[in-house]
C-alpha positions as CSV (number, residue, x, y, z in Angstrom):
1,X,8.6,-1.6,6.3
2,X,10.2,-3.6,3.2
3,X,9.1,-7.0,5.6
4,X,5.1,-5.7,5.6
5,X,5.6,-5.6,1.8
6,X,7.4,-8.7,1.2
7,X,4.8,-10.5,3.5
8,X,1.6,-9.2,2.1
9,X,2.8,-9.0,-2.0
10,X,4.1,-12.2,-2.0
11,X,0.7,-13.2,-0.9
12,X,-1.5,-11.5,-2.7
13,X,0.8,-13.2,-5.6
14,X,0.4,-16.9,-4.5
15,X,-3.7,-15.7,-4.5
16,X,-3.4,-14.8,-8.2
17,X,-4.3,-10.9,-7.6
18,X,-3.6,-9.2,-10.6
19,X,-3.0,-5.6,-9.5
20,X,-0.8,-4.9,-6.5
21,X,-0.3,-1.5,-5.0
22,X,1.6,-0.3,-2.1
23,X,1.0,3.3,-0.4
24,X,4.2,4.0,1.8
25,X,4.4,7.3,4.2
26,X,7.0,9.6,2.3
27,X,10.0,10.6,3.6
28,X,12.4,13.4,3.6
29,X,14.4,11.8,0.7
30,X,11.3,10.2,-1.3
31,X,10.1,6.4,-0.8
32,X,12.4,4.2,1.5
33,X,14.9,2.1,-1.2
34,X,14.2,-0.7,0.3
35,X,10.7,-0.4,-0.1
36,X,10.9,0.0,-3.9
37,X,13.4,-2.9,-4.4
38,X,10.7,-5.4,-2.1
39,X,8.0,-4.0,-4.5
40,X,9.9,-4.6,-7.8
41,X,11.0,-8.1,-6.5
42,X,7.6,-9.1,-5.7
43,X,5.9,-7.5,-8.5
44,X,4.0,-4.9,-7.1
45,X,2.1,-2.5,-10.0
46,X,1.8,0.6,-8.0
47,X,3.4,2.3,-5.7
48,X,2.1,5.3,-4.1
49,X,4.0,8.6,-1.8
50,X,1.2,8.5,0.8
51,X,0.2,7.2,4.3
52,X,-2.0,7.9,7.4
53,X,-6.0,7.5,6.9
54,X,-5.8,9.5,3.8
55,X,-4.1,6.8,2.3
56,X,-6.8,4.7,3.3
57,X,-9.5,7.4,1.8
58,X,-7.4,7.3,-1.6
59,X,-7.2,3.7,-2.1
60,X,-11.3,3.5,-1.0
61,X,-12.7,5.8,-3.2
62,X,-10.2,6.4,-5.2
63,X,-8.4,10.0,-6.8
64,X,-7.2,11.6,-10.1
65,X,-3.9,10.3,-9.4
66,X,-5.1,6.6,-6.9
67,X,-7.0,3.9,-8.9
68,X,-9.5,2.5,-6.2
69,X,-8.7,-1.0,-5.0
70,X,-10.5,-3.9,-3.9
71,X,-9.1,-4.7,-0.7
72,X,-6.8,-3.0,1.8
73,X,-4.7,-5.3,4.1
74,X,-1.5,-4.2,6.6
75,X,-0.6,-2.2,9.3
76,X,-1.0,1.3,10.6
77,X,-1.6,3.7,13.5
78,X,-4.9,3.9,15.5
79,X,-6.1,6.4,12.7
80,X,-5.7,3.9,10.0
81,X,-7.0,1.3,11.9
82,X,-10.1,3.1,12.7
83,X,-10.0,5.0,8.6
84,X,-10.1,0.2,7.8
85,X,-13.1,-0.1,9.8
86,X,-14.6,3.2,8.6
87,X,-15.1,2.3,5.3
């Protein structure tokens, strides 16, 4: 939702983090426009075509094409929920 990512960018920008990125399920017609124009407004770095607990797996450890992160904050189903406290 473009409201999660206004909510948690803008924070993470008022807390000096340097790198943002954003994971977003995709949809039939790519990433939601709204979605994108939140995340250039609010300076996000990356933005990423992914969701679910594999999303959570990518941004953990990391992939060819996911640069790990430090810390992974918003919403999700039960799976992601349980993929946060996993790891």
């Amino acid at each position: 939702y473009p409201s999660t990512v206004l909510m948690t960018a803008t924070l993470a920008q008022v807390a000096g983090v340097k790198h943002i990125t954003v994971v977003t399920p995709p949809q039939p017609d790519g990433i939601c426009k709204e979605v994108l124009a939140v995340c250039f407004i609010t300076g996000v770095n990356h933005v990423y075509q992914v969701g679910g607990a594999q999303s959570i797996a990518a941004l953990t450890y990391g992939t060819d094409a996911i640069k790990k992160v430090d810390k992974i904050v918003g919403p999700g189903n039960q799976f992601v929920a349980y993929a946060k406290k996993y790891v």
